[in-house]
N, C-alpha and C positions, 0 to 999 in steps of 0.2 A: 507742600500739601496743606490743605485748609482743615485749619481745627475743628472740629464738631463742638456745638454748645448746646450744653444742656443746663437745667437747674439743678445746684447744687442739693445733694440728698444728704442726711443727719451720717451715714455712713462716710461723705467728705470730707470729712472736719477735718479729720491727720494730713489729709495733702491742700487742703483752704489755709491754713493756720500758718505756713509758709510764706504762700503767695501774703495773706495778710498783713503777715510780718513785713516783709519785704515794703511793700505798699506805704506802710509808717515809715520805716528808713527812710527812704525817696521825700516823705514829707518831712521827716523830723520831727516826727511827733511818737507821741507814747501814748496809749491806750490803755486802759489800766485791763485787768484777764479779766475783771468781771463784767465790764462793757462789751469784752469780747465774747463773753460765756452771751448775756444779755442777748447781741446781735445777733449768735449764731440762733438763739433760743425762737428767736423773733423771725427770722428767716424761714421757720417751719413750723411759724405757727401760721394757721388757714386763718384767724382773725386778725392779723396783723398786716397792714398793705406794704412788706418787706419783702427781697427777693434777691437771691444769690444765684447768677448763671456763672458756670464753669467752659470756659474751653479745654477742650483734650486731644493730644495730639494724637494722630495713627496709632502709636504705639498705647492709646490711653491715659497718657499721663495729665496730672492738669496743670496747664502753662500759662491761664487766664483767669482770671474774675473782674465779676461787674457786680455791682450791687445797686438796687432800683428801689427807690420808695414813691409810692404816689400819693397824693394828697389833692385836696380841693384846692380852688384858686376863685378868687374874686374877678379875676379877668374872663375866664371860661368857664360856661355852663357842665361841661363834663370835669372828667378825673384831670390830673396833670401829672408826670411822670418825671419824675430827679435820679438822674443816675449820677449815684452821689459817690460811689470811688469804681475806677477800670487800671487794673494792672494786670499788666502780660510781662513774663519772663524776660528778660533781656536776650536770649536764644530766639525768640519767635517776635521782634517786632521786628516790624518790615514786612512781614510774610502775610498780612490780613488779618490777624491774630484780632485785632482791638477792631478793627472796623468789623468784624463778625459780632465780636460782643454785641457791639453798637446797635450792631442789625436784630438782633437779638433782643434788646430789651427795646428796639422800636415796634416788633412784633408782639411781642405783648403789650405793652402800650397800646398797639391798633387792637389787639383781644378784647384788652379791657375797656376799649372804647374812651383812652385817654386823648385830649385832645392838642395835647403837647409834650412834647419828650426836650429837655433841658438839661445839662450839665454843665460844671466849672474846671479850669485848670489853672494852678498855675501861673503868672507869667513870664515867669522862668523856665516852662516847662517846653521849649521849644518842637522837642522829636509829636510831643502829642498834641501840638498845636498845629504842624504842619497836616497830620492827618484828620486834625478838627476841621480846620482852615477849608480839607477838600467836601466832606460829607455835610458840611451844616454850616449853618448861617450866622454870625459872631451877634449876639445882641446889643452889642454899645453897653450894658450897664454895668456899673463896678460894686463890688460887693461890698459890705463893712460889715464887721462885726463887733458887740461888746459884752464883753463880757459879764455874768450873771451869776 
């Protein structure tokens, strides 16, 4: 059965904070609670261009999240759209679970009149590479970062 997505409401937080969680594992990273307190805060705020959609199974439960920021770009005249983390339960990949996110924040994206939707993975991250690899188009660029 296909997950329903919606955006995540301030009432989420107890079943977001999970999947969250999880999300960092998988990276190996650590988040300090008040970047997390921050993010959630910023996710619901109307002046903030941050956004947290939920997948939910039949039974309601939430077994998905995506998180989308958009900002301006030098290359295009409109918005641009970063979906900057997607984690689904280990129970639901396979099932459409993440390619709905996907779809999901490319639908807004087209609301807002962004004129590009972009994310990163990984390249170690094979299972969500194979389902990148079908719906989008690999950009050749490699990332770096330094620290500040």
């Amino acid at each position: 059965m296909m997950a329903t997505v919606r955006p995540l409401q301030p009432s989420d937080r107890a079943t977001w904070e999970p999947l969250w969680a999880a999300y960092q594992r998988f990276y190996e990273v650590v988040i300090p609670a008040e970047t997390t307190d921050l993010t959630w805060a910023r996710f619901h705020n109307a002046d903030e261009p941050m956004h947290a959609l939920g997948a939910f199974d039949e039974g309601g439960r939430l077994v998905g999240i995506v998180h989308a920021i958009f900002h301006r770009s030098c290359w295009l005249p409109q918005w641009t759209c970063y979906l900057q983390d997607l984690y689904v339960e280990n129970s639901q990949r396979g099932l459409g679970t993440g390619a709905a996110l996907i779809e999901a924040v490319a639908g807004l994206a087209r609301q807002t009149g962004a004129g590009r939707l972009y994310w990163m993975t990984h390249e170690s991250n094979a299972t969500a590479r194979r389902l990148y690899d079908k719906i989008a188009e690999r950009s050749g660029f490699i990332q770096y970062r330094k620290a500040l």
